[in-house]
N, C-alpha and C positions, 0 to 999 in steps of 0.2 A: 504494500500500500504506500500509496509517497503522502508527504509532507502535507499538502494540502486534503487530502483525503484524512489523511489520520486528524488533522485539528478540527474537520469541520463535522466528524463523528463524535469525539467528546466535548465539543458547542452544542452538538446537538441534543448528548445527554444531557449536561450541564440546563439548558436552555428547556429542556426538558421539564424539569425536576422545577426550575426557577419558574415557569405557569403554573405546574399543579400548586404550588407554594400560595403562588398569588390566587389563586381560586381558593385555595383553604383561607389564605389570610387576608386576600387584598393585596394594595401598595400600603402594608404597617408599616414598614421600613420607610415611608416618609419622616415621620417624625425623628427619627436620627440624625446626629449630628455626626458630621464627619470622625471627630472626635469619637463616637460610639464605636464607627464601622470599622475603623483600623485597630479598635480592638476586640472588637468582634474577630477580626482576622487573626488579631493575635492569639487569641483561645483558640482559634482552630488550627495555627500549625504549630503552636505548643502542645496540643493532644495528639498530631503526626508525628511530632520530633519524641513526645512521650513514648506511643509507640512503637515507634522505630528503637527504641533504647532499652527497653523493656520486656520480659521475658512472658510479661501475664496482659491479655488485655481483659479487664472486670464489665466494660460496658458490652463489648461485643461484634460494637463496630469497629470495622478495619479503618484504613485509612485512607482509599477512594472517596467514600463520601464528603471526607474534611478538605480535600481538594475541592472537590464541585463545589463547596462552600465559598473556599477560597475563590474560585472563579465567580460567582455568583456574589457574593457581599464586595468582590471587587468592583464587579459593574454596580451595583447598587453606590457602592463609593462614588462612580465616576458622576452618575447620573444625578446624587446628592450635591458635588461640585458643582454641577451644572446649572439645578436649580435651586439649592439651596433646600436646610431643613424646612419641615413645615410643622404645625400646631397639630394638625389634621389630617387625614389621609386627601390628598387634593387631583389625585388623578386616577383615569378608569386604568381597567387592567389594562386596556386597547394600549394607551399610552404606556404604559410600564415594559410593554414588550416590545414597542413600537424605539424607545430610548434605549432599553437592551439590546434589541438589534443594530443600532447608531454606535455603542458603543465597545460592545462585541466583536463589530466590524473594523473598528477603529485600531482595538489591539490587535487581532490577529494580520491587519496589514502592517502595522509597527512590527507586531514579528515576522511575518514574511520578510520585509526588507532584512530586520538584523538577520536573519536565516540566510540571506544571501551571502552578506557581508562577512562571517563568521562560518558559514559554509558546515554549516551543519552541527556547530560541534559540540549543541547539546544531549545529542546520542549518546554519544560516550562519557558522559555525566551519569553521577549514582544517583539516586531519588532523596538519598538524605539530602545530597548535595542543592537540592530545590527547595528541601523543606529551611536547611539553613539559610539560603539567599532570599527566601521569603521572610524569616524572621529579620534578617539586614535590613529588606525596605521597609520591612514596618517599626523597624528601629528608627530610619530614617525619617519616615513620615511622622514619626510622632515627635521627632528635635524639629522638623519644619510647622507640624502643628506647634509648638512649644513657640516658636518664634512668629506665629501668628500667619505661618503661608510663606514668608519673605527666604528669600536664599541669594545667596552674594557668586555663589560659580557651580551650582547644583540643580537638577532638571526637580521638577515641583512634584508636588500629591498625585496629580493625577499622572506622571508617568510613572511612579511607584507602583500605583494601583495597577496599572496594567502590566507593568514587570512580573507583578504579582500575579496575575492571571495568567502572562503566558508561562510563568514556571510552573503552577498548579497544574496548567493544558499541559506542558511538557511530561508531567509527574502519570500523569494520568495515561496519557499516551504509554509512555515504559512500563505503568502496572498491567495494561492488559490491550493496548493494539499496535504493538511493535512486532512487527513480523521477524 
């Protein structure tokens, strides 16, 4: 399967999983603050890096789903950026998915380009090695939240966020559709 086949399969799950969500719940995740989401992110790949280090897991779930999360609260990040938090849930699901896919699109051509330029050579990367460069940009994001957004020679939140996503897509690809 090549490069594009393989990412637009687990968007697909991903994307998947983020509708039924928004049918059970709506747009909840309006009311978030950027602030929430990047540590929303951070619970979720501290329970991967847990896993991965750990001999017993007690909940049950593995660690593909905390990826999809990651991909998933990452675009919700982007789209929070976008519009900012709200009081209230203020958009239909049509919209929710309609900004998902705006922004979905937005990272997987961000990583298509660095895919070219780098030539491939997140293949031969280990999976912890995702989980830690995710914990990185959420270290990151949160000294740029700290400093209110502002950065003097550093790319901002929102390409964190989608760093974030394409190493979750990456991570997910190696668990189970790498040929």
């Amino acid at each position: 399967m090549k490069t594009e086949e393989q990412f637009e399969l687990v968007i697909g799950l991903c994307r998947s999983l983020f509708e039924k969500k928004l049918k059970d719940y709506g747009a909840s995740w309006r009311i978030m603050r950027p602030q929430s989401i990047t540590d929303q992110l951070f619970i979720k790949a501290k329970r991967i890096r847990s896993l991965e280090t750990k001999s017993v897991n007690k909940v049950g779930e593995g660690i593909e789903p905390e990826f999809i999360a990651i991909v998933n609260y990452g675009v919700i990040g982007l789209i929070q950026l976008e519009l900012g938090f709200a009081d209230k849930v203020d958009i239909s699901q049509t919209k929710a998915i309609e900004l998902y896919d705006k922004h979905i699109t937005a990272t997987k051509e961000l990583m298509y380009a660095k895919n070219h330029d780098y030539d491939e050579a997140w293949r031969g990367m280990r999976v912890s090695s995702y989980t830690d460069f995710i914990l990185t940009k959420i270290n990151r994001t949160k000294e740029i939240e700290a400093n209110e957004g502002q950065t003097l020679a550093s790319e901002g939140i929102d390409a964190n966020y989608m760093d974030m996503i394409n190493y979750a897509l990456f991570a997910l690809i190696k668990l189970g559709y790498e040929s």
